[in-house]
Biopython code that builds the backbone (N, CA, C, O; Angstrom):
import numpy as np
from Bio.PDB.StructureBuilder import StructureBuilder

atoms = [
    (1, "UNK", "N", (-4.677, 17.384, -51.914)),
    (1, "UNK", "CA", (-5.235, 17.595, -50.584)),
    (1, "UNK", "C", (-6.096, 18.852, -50.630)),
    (1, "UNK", "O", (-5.836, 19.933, -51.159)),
    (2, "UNK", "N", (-7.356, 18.404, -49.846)),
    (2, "UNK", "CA", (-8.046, 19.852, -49.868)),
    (2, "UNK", "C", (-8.036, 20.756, -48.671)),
    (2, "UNK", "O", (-7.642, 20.414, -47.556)),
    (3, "UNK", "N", (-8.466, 21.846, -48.966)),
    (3, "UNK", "CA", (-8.063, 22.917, -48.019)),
    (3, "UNK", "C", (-8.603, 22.415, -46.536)),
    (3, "UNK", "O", (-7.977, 22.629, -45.498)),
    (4, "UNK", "N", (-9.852, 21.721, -46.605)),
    (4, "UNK", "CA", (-10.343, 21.366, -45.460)),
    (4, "UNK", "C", (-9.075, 20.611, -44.562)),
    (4, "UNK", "O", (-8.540, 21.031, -43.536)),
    (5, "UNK", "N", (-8.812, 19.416, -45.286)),
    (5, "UNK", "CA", (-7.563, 18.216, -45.009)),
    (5, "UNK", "C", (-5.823, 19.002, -44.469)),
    (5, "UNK", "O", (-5.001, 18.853, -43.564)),
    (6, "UNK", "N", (-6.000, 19.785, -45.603)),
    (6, "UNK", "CA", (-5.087, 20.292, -45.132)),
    (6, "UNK", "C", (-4.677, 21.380, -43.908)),
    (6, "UNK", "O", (-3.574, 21.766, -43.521)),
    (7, "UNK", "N", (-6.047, 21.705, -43.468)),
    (7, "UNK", "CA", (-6.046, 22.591, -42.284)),
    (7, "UNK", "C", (-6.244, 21.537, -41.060)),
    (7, "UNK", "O", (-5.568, 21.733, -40.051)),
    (8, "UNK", "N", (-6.762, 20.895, -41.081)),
    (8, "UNK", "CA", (-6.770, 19.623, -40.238)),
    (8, "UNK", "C", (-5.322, 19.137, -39.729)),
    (8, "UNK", "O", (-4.931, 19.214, -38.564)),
    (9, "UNK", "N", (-4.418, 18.493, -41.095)),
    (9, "UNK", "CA", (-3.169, 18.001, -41.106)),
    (9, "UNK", "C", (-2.402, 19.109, -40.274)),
    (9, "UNK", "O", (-1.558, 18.781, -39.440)),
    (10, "UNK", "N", (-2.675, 20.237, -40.489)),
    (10, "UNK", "CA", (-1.805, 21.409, -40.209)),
    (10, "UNK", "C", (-2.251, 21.512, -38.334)),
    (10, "UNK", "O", (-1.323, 21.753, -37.563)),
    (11, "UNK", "N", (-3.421, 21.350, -37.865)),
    (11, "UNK", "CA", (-3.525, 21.349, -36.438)),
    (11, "UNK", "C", (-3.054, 20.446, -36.157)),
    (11, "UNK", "O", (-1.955, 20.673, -35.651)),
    (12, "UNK", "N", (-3.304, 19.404, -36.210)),
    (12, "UNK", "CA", (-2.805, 17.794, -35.654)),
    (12, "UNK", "C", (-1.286, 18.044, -35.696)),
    (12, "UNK", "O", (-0.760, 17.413, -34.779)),
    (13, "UNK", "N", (-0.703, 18.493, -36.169)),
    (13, "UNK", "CA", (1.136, 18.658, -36.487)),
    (13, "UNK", "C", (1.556, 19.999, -35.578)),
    (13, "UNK", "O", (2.707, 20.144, -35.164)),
    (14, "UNK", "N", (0.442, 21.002, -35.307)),
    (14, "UNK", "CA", (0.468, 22.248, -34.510)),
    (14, "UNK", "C", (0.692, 21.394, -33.124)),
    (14, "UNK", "O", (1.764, 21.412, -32.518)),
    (15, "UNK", "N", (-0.113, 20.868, -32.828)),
    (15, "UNK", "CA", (-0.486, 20.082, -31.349)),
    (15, "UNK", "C", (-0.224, 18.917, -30.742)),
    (15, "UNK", "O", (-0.398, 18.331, -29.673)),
    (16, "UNK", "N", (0.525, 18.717, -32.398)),
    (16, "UNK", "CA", (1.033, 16.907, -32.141)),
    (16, "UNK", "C", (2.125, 17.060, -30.818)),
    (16, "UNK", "O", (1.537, 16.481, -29.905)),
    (17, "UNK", "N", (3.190, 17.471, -30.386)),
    (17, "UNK", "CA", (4.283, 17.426, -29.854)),
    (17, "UNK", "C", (4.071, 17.949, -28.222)),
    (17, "UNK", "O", (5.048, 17.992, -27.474)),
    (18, "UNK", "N", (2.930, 18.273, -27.831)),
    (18, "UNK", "CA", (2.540, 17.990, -26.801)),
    (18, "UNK", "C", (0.935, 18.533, -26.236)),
    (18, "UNK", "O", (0.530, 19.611, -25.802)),
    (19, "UNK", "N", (0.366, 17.361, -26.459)),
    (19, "UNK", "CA", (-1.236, 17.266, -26.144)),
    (19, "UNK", "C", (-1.196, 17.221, -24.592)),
    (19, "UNK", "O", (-0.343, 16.642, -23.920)),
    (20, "UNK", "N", (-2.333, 17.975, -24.104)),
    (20, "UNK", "CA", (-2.344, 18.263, -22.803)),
    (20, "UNK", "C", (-1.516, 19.099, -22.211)),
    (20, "UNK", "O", (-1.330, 18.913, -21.008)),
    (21, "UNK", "N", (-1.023, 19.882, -22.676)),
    (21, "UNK", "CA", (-0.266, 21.048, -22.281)),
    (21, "UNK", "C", (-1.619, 22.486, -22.944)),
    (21, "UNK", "O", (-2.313, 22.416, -23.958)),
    (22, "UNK", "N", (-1.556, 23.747, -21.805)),
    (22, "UNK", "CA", (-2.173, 24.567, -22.022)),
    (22, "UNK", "C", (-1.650, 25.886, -23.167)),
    (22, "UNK", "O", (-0.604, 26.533, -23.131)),
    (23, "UNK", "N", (-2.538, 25.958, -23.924)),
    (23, "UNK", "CA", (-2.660, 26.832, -24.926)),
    (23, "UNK", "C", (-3.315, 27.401, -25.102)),
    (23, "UNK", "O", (-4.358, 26.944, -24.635)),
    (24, "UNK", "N", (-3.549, 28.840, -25.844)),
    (24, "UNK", "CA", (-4.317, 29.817, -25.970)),
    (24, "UNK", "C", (-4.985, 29.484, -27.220)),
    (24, "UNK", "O", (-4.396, 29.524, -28.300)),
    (25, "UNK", "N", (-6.528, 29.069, -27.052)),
    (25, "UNK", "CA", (-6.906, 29.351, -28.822)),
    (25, "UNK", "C", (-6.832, 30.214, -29.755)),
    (25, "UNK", "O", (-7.636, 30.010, -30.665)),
    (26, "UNK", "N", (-6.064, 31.247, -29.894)),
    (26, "UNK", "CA", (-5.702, 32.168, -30.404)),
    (26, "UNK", "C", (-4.552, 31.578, -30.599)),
    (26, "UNK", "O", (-4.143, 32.064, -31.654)),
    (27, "UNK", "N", (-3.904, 30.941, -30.276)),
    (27, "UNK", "CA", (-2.516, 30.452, -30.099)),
    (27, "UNK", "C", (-2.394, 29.456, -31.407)),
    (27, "UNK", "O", (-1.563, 29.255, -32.293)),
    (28, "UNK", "N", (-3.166, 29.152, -31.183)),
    (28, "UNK", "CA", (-3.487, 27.590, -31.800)),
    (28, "UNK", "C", (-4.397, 27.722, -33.393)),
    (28, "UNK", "O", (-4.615, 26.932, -34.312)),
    (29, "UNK", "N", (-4.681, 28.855, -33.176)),
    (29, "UNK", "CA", (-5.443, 29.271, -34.716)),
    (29, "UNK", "C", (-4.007, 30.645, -35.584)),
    (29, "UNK", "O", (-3.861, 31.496, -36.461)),
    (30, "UNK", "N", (-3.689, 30.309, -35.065)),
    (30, "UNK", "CA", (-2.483, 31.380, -35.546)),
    (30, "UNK", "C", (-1.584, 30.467, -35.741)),
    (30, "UNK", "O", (-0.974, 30.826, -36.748)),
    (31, "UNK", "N", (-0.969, 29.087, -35.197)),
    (31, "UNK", "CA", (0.090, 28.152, -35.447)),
    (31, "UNK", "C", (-0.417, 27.705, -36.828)),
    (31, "UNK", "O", (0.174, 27.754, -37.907)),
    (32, "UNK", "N", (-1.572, 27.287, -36.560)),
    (32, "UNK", "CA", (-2.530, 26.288, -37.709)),
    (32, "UNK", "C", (-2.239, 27.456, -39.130)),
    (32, "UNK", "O", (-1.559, 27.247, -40.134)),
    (33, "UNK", "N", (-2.789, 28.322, -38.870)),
    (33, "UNK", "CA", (-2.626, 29.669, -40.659)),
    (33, "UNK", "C", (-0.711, 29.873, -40.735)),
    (33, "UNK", "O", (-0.176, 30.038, -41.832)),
    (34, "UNK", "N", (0.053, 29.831, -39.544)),
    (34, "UNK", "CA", (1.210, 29.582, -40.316)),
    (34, "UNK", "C", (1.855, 28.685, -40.647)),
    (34, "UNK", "O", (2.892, 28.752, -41.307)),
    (35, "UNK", "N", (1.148, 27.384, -40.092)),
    (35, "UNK", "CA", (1.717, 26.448, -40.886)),
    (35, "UNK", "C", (1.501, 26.318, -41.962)),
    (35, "UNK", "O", (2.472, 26.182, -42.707)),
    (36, "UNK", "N", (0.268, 26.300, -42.483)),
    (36, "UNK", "CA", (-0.209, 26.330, -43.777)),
    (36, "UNK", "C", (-0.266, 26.710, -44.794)),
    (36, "UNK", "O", (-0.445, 26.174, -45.887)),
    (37, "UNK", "N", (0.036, 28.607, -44.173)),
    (37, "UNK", "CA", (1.082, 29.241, -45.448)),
    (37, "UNK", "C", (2.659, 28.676, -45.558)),
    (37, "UNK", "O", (3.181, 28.824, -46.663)),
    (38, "UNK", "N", (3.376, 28.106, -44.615)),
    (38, "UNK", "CA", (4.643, 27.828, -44.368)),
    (38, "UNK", "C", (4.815, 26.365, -45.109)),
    (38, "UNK", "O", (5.734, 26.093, -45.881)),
    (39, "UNK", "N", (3.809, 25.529, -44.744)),
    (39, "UNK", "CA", (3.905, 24.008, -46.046)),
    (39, "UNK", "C", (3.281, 23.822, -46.517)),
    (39, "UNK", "O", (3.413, 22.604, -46.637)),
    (40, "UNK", "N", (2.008, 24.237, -47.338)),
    (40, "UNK", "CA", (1.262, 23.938, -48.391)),
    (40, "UNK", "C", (1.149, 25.418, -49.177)),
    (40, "UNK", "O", (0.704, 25.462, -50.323)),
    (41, "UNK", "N", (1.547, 26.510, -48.535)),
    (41, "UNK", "CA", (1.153, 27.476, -49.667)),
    (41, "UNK", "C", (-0.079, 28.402, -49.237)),
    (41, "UNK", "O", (-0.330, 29.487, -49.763)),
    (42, "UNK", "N", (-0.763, 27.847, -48.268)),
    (42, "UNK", "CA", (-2.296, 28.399, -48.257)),
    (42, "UNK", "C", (-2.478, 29.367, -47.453)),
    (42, "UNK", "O", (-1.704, 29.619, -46.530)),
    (43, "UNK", "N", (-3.562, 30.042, -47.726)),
    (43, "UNK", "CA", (-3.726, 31.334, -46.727)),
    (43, "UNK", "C", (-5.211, 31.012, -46.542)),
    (43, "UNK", "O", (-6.103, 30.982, -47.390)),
    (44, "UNK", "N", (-5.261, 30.766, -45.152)),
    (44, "UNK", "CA", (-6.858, 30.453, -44.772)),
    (44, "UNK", "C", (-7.435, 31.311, -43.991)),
    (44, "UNK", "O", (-7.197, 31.222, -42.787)),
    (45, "UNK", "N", (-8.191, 32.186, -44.401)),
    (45, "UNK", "CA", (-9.149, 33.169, -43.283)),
    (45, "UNK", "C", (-9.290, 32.300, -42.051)),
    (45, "UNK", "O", (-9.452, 31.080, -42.033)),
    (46, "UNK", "N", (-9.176, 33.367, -40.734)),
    (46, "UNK", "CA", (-9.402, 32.630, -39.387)),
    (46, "UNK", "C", (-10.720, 31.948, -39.112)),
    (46, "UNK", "O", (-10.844, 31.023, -38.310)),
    (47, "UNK", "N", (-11.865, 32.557, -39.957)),
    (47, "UNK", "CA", (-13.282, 31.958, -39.755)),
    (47, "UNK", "C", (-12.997, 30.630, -40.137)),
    (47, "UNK", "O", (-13.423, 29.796, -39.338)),
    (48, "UNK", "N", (-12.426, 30.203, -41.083)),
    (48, "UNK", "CA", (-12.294, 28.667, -42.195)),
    (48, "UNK", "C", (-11.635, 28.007, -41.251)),
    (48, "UNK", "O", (-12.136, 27.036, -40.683)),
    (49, "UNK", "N", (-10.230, 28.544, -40.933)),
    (49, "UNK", "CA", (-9.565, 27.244, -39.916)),
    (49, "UNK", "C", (-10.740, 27.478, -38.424)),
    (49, "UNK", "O", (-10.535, 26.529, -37.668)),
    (50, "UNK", "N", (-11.300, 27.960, -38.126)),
    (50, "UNK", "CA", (-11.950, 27.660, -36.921)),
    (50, "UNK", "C", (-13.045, 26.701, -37.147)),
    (50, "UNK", "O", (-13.199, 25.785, -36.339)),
    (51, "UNK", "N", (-14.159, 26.877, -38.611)),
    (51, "UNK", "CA", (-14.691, 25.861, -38.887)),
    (51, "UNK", "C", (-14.270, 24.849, -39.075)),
    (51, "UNK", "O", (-15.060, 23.931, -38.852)),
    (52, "UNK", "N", (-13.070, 24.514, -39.493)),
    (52, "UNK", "CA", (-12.617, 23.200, -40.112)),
    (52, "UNK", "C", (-12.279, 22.384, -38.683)),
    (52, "UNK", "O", (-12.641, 21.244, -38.389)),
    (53, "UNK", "N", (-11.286, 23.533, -37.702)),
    (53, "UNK", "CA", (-11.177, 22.701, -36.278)),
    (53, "UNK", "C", (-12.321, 22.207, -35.954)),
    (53, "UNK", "O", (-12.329, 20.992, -35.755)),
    (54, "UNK", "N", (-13.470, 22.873, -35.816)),
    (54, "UNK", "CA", (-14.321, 22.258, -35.257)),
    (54, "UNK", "C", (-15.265, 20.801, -35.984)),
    (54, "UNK", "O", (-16.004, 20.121, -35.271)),
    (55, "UNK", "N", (-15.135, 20.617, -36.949)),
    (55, "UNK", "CA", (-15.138, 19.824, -38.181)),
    (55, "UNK", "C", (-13.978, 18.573, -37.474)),
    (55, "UNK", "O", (-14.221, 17.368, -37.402)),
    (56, "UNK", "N", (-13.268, 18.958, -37.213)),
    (56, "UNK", "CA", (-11.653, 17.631, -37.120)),
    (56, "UNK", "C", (-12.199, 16.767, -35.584)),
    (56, "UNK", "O", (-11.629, 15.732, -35.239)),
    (57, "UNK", "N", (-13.304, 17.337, -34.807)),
    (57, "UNK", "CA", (-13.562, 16.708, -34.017)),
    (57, "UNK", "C", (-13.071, 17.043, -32.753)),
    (57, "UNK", "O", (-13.599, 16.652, -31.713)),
    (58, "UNK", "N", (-11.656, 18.057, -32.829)),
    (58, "UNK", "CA", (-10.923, 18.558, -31.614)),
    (58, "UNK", "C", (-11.168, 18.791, -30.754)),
    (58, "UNK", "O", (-11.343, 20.007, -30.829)),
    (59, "UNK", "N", (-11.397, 18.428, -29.571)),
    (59, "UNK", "CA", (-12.192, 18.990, -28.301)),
    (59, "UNK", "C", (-10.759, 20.126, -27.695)),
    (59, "UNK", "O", (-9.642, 19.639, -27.522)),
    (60, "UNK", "N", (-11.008, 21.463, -27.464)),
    (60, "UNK", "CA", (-10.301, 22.299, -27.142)),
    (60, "UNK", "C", (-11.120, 23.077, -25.854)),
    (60, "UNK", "O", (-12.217, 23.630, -25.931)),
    (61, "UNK", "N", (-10.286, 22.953, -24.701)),
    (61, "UNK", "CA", (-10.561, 23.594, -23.633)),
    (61, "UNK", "C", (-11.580, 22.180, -23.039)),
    (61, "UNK", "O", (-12.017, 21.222, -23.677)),
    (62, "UNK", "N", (-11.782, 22.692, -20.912)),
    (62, "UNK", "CA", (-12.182, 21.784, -20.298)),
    (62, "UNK", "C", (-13.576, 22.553, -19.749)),
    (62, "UNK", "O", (-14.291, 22.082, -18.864)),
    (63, "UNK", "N", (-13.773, 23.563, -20.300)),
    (63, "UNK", "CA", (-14.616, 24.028, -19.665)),
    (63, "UNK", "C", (-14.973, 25.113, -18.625)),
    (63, "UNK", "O", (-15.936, 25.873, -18.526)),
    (64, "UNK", "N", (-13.925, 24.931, -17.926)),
    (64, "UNK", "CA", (-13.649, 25.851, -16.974)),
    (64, "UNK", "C", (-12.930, 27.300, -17.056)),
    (64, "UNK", "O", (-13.142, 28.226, -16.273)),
    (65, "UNK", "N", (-11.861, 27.318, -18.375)),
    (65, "UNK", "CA", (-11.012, 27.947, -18.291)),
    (65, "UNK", "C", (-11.191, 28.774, -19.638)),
    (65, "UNK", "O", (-11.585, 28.268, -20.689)),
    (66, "UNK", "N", (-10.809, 30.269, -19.452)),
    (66, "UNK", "CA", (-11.399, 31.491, -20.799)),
    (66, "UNK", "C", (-10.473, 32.106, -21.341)),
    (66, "UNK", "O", (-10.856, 32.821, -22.267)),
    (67, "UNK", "N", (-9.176, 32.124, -21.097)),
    (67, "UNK", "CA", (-8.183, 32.526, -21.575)),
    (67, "UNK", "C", (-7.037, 31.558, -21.892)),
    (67, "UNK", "O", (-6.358, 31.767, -22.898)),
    (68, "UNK", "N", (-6.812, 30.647, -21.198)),
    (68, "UNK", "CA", (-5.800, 29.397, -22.060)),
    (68, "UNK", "C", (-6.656, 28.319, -21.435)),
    (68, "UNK", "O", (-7.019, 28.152, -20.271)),
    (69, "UNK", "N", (-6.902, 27.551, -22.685)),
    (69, "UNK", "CA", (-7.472, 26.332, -22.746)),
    (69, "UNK", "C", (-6.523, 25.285, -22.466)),
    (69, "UNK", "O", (-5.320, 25.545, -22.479)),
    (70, "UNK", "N", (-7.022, 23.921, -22.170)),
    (70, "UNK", "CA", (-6.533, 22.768, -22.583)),
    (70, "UNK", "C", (-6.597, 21.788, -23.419)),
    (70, "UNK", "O", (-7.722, 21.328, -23.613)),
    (71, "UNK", "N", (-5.665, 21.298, -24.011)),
    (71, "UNK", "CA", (-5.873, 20.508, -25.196)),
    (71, "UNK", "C", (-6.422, 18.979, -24.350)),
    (71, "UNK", "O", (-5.829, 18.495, -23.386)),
    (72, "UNK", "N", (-7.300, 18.577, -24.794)),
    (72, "UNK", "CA", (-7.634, 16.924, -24.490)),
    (72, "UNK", "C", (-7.527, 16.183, -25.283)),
    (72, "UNK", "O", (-7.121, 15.100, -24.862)),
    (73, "UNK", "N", (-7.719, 16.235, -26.397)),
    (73, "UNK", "CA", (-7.622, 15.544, -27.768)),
    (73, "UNK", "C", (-7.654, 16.018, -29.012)),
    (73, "UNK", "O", (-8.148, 17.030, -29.507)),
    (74, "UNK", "N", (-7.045, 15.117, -29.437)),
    (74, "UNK", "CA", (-6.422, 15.479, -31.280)),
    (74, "UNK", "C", (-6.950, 14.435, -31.894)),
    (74, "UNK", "O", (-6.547, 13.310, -31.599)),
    (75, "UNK", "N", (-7.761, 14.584, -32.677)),
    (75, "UNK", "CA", (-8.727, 13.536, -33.435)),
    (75, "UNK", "C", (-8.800, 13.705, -34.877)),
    (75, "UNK", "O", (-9.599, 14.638, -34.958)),
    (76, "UNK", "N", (-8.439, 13.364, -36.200)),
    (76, "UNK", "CA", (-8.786, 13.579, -37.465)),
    (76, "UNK", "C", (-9.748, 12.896, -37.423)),
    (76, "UNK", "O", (-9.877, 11.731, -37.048)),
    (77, "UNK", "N", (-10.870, 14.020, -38.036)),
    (77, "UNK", "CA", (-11.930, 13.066, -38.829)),
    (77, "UNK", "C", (-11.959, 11.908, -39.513)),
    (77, "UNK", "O", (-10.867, 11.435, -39.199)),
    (78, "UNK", "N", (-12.597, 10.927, -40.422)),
    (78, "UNK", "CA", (-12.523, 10.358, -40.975)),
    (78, "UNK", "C", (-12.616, 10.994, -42.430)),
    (78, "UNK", "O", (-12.523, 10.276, -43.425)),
]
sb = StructureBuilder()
sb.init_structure("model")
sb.init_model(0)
sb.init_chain("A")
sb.init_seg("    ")
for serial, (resi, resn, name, xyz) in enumerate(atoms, 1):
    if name == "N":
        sb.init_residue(resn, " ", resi, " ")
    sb.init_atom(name, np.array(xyz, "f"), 0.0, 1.0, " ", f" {name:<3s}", serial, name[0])
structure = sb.get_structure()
């Protein structure tokens, strides 16, 4: 698995257990780097997992809101 995949796998499993509940993107980029050191080993600079989220297709936040977002969807790329 590559680092990309695996930062992906690692949000989708961050967010899997309840989508549509509000979270801080800070929140959510900090779950994602400890999961990843915690089951694959990896240590991903915050710039990389933020590119890669945005890469996975994730739509995070509704627009309206600047300090806790909402999750709308969890999408792996293809």
């Amino acid at each position: 698995m590559n680092d990309d995949a695996a930062i992906a796998y690692a949000l989708a499993e961050v967010l899997e257990p309840a989508p549509g509940e509000h979270v801080a993107f800070s929140d959510v980029f900090a779950a994602v780097r400890s999961h990843l050191l915690n089951t694959y080993g990896l240590s991903a600079p915050m710039g990389e997992v933020k590119a890669v989220v945005r890469r996975t297709g994730v739509r995070l936040g509704n627009g309206g809101e600047s300090r806790r977002q909402h999750v709308h969807d969890v999408r792996l790329a293809p």
